[in-house]
N, C-alpha and C positions, 0 to 999 in steps of 0.2 A: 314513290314507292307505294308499293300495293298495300293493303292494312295484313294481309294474308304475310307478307315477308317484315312486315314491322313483326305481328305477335314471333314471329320464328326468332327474329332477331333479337328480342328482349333476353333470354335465358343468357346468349354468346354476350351480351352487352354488360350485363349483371355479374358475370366470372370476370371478365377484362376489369372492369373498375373492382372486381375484391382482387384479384390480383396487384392491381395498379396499388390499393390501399395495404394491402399487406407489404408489398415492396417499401412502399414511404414509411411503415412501422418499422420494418426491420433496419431499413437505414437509420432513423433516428433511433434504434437501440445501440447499433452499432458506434454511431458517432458520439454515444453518450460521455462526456469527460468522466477519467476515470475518480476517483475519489480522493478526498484532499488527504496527505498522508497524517498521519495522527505525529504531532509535536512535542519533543522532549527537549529540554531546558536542559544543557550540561554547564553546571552550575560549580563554584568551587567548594570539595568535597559531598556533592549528590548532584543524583538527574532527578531532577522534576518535570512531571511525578515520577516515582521510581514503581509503579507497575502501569500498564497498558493493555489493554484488548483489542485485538483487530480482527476483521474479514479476513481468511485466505485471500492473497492473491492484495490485501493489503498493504500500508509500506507507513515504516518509520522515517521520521528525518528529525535528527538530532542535531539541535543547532547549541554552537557555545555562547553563552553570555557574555558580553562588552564591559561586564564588572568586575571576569574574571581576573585574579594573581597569578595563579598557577598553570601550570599543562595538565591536559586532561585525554584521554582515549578512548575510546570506547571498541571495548572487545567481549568475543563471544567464548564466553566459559564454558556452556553448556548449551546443548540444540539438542531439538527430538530426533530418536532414533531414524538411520539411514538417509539423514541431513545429506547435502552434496555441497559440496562449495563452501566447506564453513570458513572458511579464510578470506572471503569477503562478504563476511559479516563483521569485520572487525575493520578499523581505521588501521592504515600503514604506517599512519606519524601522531605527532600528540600537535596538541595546539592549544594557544590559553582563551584567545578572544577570535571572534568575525571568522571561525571556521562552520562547517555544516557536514554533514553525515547521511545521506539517506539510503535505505534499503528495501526491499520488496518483499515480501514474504508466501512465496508458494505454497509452502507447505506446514501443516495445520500443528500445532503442538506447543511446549514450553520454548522459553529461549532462558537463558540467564545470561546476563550485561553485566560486566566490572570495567573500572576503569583501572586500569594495571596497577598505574604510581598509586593509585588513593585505593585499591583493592576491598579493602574492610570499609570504608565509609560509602563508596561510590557502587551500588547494586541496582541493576533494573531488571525487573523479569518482563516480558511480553508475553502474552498468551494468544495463541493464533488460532482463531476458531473456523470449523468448515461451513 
């Protein structure tokens, strides 16, 4: 090659490799794992801890303790205005030990958590920030 079509060629050279590099960035954001869901302890008579903070787009997973005696739930009392789906927010069955719970949270606001049978003792609230 002539030096005259090298200098032409450097600028076209120069975009290819930041393109090539922004493509490898975007793939590794893309394939980034999403975030470990934040851990609540359903415990006999409370969930620890009984408050939480998460990201939008966040997720809980509530797992039962292997010490437990009793059955335990976990249902949604209360969700921020124009919620959809509040009914799987909440577990279908009760369970005492080696069950687990998890859920996502789209959308940014309060939750309030009871556990049905233990109502007064068993409260979590989640708070879901944007």
């Amino acid at each position: 090659m002539r030096p005259a079509t090298v200098r032409a060629l450097k600028p076209v050279l120069a975009c290819v490799a930041a393109v090539a590099l922004l493509g490898a960035t975007a793939a590794g954001a893309l394939s980034a794992p999403a975030p470990k869901p934040v851990r609540v302890t359903v415990n006999d008579f409370f969930f620890g801890p009984n408050a939480v903070t998460i990201k939008q787009d966040g997720s809980v997973k509530w797992v039962w303790s292997s010490l437990n005696a009793y059955p335990h739930d976990v249902h949604l009392k209360q969700g921020p205005a124009g919620l959809k789906k509040k009914g799987t927010y909440s577990t279908k069955t009760t369970a005492i030990a080696g069950a687990h719970f998890q859920k996502q949270f789209p959308t940014a606001g309060t939750y309030k958590f009871i556990c049905t049978i233990h109502p007064s003792e068993m409260k979590l609230t989640v708070t879901v920030k944007k």
